[in-house]
N, C-alpha and C positions, 0 to 999 in steps of 0.2 A: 163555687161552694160545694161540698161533699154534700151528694144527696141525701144519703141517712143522716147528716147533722142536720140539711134544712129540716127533711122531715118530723125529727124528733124535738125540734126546738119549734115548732108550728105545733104540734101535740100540746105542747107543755104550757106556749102561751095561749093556747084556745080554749083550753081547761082552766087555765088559769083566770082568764076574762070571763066565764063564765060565774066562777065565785066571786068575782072583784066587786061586784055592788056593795054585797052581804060584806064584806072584808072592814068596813068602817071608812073612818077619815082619808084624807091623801098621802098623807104621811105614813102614816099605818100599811096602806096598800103598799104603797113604794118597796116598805120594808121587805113589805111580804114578798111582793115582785123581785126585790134583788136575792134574798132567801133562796127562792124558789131556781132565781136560773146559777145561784151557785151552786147549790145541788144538782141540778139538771147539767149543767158542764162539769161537772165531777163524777157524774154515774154513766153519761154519754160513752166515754172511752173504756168502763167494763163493758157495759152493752155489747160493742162492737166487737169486745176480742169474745167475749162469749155466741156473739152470733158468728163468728167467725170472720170479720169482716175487716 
């Protein structure tokens, strides 16, 4: 696996764990959980061409 992908997607779910208490029900969370890494696999590959990478 591409370093900078694990790294940024280990960012994104340890940030994300940290508000999942407060997030409400399981359902709710899920939602938010899947939300969260489609954006984050959608902003991943700007990232990288702006980092140069």
């Amino acid at each position: 696996m591409d370093p900078v992908a694990l790294g940024f997607y280990a960012v994104i779910c340890g940030l994300l764990s940290l508000a999942a208490p407060s997030l409400g029900r399981p359902f709710l969370r899920l939602g938010i959980g899947a939300l969260v890494g489609i954006i984050a696999a959608a902003v991943l590959p700007m990232l990288k061409s702006a980092m140069g990478l």
